[in-house]
Every structure is written in C-alpha cells, then in structure tokens.
MIKOL-814544 format. One record per residue: x, y, z of N, C-alpha, C in turn. Coordinates in pm, whole numbers, plus 50000, padded with zeros to 5 digits. Layout:
N
XYZXYZXYZ ...
end
This chain:
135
558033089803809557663086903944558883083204028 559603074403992560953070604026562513080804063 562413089203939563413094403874564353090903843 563703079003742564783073803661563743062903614 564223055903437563633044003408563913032903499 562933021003438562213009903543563503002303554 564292999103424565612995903469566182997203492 566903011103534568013013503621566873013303762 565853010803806565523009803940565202992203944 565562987403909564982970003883565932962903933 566222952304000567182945404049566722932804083 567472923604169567022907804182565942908104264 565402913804334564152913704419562762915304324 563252925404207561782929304132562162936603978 561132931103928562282934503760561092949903728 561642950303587561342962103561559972960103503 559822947503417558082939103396557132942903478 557932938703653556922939403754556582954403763 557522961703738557152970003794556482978803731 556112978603637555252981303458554002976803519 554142963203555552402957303593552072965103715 552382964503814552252973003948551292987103927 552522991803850551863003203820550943008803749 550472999603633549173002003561548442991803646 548262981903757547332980903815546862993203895 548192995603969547613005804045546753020604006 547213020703853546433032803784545023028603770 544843017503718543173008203666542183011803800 542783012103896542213013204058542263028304143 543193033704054542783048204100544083048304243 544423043304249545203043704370546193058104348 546663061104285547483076204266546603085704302 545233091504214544673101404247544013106604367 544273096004501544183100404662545273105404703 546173101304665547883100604703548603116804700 548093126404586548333135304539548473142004624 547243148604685547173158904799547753153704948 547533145904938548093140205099549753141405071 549963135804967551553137504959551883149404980 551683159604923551893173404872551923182505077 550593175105115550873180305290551553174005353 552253166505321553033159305430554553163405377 554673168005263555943177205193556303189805232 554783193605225554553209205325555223209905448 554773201505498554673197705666556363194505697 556693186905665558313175305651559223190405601 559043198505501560093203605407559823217605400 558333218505331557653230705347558043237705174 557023237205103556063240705030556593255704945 557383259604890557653276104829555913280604803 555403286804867553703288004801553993301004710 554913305904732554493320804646555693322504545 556143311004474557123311504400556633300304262 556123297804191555723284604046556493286403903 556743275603876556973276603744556393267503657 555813269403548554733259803461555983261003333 555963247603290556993245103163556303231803071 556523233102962556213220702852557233216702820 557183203302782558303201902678557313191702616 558373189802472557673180102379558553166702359 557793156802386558103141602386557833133302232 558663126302256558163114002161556943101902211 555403101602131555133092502143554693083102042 555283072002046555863059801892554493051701926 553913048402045552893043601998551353047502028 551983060601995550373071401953549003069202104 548393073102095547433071602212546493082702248 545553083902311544703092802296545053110202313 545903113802361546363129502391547593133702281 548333121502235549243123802121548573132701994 549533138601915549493147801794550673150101698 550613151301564551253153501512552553162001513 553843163301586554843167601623555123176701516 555553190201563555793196601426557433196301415 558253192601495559763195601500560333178401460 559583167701414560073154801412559263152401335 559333156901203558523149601081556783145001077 556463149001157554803150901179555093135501261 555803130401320555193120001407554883118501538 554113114101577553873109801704554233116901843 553473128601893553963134702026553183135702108 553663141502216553023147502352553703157902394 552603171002444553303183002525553223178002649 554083178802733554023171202840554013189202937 553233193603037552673206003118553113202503203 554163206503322554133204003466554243218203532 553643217603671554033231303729554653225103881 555313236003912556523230603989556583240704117 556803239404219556993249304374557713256404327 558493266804390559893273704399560853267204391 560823253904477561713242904494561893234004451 561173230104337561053220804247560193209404264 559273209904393558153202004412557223198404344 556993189004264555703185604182554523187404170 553533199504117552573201004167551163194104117 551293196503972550383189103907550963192003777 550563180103587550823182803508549793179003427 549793180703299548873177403181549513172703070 548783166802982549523156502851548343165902733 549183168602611548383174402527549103172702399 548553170102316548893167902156549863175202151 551283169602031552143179402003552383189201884 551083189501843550573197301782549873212201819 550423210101944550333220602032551623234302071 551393247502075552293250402170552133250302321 553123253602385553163254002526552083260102614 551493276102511550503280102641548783275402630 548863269802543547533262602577547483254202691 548263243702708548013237102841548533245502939 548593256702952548833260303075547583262203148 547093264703168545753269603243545063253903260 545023244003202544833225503247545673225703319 546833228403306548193227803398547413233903569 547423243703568547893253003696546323246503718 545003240803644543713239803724543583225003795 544903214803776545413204403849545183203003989 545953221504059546413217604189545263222004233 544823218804371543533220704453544233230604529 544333244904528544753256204592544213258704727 544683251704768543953250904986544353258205045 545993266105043546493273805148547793277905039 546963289004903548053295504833547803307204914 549373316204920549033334704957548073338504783 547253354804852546803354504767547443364204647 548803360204676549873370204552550463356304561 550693355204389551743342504434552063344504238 553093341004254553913344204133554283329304059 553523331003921553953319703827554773322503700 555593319003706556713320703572556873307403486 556693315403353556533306903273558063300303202 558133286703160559753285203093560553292103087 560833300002958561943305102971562093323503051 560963326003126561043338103191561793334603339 561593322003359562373317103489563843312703503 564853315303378565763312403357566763323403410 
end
C-alpha cells in the first residue's frame, strides 16, 4: 500500500505498530473496499488510465505463518506460500489482485485476477499480457 515496509515509512510522529493497527482496523470495517473504484477514477481523471494495454503476473511469496489462502510451496521445501495475482494498466496502475495457495501455478488465478476490476469504461479490444509475454 505504501511502497515500502511499515518501517522504513514509520518515524517520530507514528511507529510502524501504529500503523499495523490502523490498518487492520481499517480492514475489520471495510474501509478499503469503497476506496478502490473511486481511486482508480480519480487516477483516470488526474493521469489517465492505459485502458487498452494489461498485464496480469503472479509471483510466489513466503507465508511463515500459514493462513487461510496459503499452500504448500513447491520451490521452498513444501512450506508455507502464497501466489500473489495482480493485474496492472499499461502504466503500471493497480488494478485489482488475488491471493491463492502456492501450490498453485500462475494461470489459475488469473481469471479471479482480471474478475476483480469492475470494467465501466474498458474499449471493447483491449489487450492482456500475461508475465513473461510482456517482457
């Protein structure tokens, strides 16, 4: 959310604790999932939106203390992962992502992936490239 961990954004005004609590209050309350689309038009609007350009990519994470979407990692000794799905503008705008066992490959979550964004004003040609075809 930041782009970057809580401690390199933490300083004497607000630590990185706080900002751990903040933010899983604000998840408990739903406060992100209004935020999404409104953000996304006012990015449009401010910057403006690549609509006919996407790229959907996974990668696989470490997760050490397991949780409901985690799976058995096949590249790290069967422990603890997540495919982490994001799809992205032309421009690298955030569009929507998905969390899926890492017991997974990449194109299963794609299609959870790309059914994220609420498509309001895509052209109706619009080109999605997958990882490494966008390189």
């Amino acid at each position: 959310m930041l782009g970057g961990t809580y401690q390199q954004h933490a300083d004497h005004t607000c630590s990185a604790t706080t900002m751990r609590a903040r933010r899983d209050e604000w998840i408990a309350v739903s406060l992100f999932e209004g935020l999404h689309q409104p953000a996304l038009d006012a990015y449009h609007e401010a910057i403006g939106l690549d609509l006919e350009n996407h790229l959907v990519d996974g990668c696989l994470v470490k997760a050490p203390g397991s949780g409901q979407n985690t799976g058995r990692s096949p590249v790290d000794r069967g422990k603890s992962g997540l495919v982490r799905s994001v799809l992205v503008d032309g421009g690298g705008c955030h569009w929507g992502g998905v969390l899926a066992g890492a017991n997974r490959n990449d194109s299963p979550p794609v299609r959870p992936t790309l059914e994220t964004v609420h498509i309001w004003y895509l052209p109706r040609e619009t080109l999605v490239l997958f990882d490494s075809l966008a390189r």
